[in-house]
C-alpha positions in Angstrom: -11.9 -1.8 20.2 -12.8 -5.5 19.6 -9.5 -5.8 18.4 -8.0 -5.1 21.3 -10.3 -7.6 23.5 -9.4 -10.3 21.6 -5.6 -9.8 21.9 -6.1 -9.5 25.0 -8.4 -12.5 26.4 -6.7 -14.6 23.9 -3.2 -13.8 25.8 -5.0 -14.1 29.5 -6.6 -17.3 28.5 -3.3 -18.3 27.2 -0.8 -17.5 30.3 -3.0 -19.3 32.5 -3.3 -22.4 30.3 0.8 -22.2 30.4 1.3 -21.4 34.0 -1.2 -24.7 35.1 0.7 -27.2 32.6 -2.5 -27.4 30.2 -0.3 -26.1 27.5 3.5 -26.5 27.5 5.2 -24.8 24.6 9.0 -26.1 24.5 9.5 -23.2 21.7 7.8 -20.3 20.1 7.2 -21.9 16.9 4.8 -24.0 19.6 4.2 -20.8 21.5 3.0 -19.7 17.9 0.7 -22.2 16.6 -1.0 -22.6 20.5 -1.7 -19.0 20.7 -2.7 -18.6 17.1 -5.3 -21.6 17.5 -6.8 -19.6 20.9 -7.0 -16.5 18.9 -9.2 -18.3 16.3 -11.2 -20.1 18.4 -12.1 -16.4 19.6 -12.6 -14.6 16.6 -15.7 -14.9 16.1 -17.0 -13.7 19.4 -15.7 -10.6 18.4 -17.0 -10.2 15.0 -20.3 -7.4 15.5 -21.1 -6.3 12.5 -22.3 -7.4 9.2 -19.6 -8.1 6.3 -17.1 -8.7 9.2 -14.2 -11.0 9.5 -11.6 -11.3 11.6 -8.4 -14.2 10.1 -5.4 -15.3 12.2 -2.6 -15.3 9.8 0.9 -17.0 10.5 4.5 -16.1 9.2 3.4 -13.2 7.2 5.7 -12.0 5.0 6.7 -8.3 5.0 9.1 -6.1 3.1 10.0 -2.8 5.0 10.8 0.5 3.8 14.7 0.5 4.0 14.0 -3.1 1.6 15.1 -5.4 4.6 12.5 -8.6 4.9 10.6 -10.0 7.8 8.5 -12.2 8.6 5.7 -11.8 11.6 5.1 -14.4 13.9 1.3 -13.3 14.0 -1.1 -11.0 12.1 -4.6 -10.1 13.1 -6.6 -9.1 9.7 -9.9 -7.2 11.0 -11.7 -6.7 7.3 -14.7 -4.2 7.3 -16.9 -2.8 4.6 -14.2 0.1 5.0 -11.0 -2.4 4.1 -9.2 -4.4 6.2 -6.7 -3.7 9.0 -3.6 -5.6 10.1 -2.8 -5.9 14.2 1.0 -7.1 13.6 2.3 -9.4 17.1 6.0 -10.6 17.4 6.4 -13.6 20.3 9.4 -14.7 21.7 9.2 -17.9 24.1 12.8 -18.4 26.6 12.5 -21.3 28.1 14.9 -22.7 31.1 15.8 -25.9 29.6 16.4 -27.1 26.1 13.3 -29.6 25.1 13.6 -33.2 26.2 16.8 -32.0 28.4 18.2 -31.0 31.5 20.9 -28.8 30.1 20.1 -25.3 30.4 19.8 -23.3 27.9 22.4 -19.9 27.3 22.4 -17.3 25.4 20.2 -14.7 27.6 22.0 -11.9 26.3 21.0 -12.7 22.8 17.6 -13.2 23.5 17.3 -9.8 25.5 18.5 -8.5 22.2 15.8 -10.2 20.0 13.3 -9.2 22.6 13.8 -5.2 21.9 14.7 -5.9 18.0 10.8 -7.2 18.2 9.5 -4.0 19.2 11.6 -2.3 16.8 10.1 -4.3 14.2 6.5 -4.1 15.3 7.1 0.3 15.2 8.8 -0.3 11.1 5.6 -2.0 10.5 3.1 1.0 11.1 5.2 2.2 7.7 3.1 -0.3 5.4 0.1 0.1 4.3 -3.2 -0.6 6.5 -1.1 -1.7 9.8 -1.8 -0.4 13.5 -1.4 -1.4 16.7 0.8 -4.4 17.5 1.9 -6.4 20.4 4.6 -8.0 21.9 4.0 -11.0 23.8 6.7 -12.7 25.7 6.6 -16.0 27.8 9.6 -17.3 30.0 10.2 -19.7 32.9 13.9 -18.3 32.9 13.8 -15.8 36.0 17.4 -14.3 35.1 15.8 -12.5 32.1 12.9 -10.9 35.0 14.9 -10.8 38.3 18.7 -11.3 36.9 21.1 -8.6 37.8 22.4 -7.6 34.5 25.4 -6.0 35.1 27.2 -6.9 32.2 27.8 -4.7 29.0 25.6 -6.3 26.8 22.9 -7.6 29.6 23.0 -4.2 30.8 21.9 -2.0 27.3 19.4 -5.0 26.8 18.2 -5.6 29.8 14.4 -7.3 30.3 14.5 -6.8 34.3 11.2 -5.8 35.5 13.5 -3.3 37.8 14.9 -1.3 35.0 14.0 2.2 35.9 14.4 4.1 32.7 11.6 4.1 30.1 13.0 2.5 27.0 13.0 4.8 24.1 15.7 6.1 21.3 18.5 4.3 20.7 20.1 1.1 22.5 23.5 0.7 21.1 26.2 -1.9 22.3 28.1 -4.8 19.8 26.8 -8.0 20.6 28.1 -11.2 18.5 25.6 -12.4 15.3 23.5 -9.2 16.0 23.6 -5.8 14.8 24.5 -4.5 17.9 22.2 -1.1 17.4 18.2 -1.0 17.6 16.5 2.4 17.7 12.7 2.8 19.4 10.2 5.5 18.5 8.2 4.7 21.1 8.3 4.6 25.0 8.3 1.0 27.1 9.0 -0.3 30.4 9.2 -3.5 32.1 7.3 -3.6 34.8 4.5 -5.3 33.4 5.9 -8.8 34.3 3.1 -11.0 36.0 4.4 -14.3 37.5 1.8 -16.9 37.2 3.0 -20.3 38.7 6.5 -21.0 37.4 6.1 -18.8 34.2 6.8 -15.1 33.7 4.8 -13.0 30.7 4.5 -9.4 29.1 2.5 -8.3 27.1 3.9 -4.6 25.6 1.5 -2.2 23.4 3.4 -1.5 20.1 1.9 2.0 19.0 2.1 3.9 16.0 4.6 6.8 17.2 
């Protein structure tokens, strides 16, 4: 699927620019507008057919089923003759140091959290109308979230280590402080798709429609 391609080279082209300091995004709200200018500059590569268009949207806004609001970093809108599709992808961008600092930046466990809650999201979207696959798309030059032993309760139930053994799927339930503390998953997800380029760590996770 076109789609698919374009997610896909988009990201590639993207990591690499990251990993070889040609794009240095101190946050994802940089992460967001970087990617989402890549993704456009594509688009019309991918565009086959006649009375085809493919838009790069930013902070859509979204109202799920159980009323709770979100807002999605990216969508993809593919419009054909036969209506348009929406390719929903959450980012998340942890980055080692805090911008224009050498103080490290905490908080790990919180972000391990967000990083699940994402795919969580991304699954409660294939409820609305006219959305399919999504994608999660994660950058990080933080190696504790990738190689960390998380050993601790919280870092543990959450854990991003490419090394996790079980398939993540069902529910992952542990209190953790300004979070829900419970985040149930249709679908089924592992972490060892981690590539290291340079410095930087990314995944890229399929979000399907379970």
């Amino acid at each position: 699927m076109n789609i698919d391609e374009l997610i896909k080279q988009g990201w590639n082209c993207y990591t690499n620019k990251v990993a070889n300091g040609l794009l240095e995004p101190e946050n994802e709200k940089m992460m967001q507008l970087q990617l989402a200018q890549i993704f456009q500059t594509l688009s019309p590569i991918y565009e086959y057919r006649k009375l085809e268009s493919i838009k790069v949207l930013l902070e859509v806004p979204v109202t799920l089923t159980n009323g709770i609001n979100r807002v999605i970093d990216i969508v993809i809108a593919h419009e054909t003759k036969g209506g348009t599709t929406f390719y929903p992808i959450e980012l998340k961008c942890f980055r080692l140091y805090s911008r224009n600092s050498q103080k490290k930046r905490g908080a790990q466990n919180l972000g391990m959290y967000d990083y699940w809650e994402d795919i969580e999201n991304i699954e409660r979207y294939f409820d609305l109308e006219n959305y399919r696959k999504g994608y999660q798309l994660t950058l990080t030059d933080d190696p504790y979230y990738v190689e960390g032993e998380h050993k601790g309760s919280q870092v543990k139930v959450y854990s991003t280590n490419k090394r996790r053994r079980n398939v993540m799927t069902g529910e992952l339930t542990q209190p953790i402080a300004n979070r829900a503390g419970k985040i149930a998953i249709r679908g089924m997800y592992n972490m060892d798709k981690w590539v290291q380029k340079n410095d930087f760590y990314f995944i890229s996770q399929q979000v399907w429609n379970a």
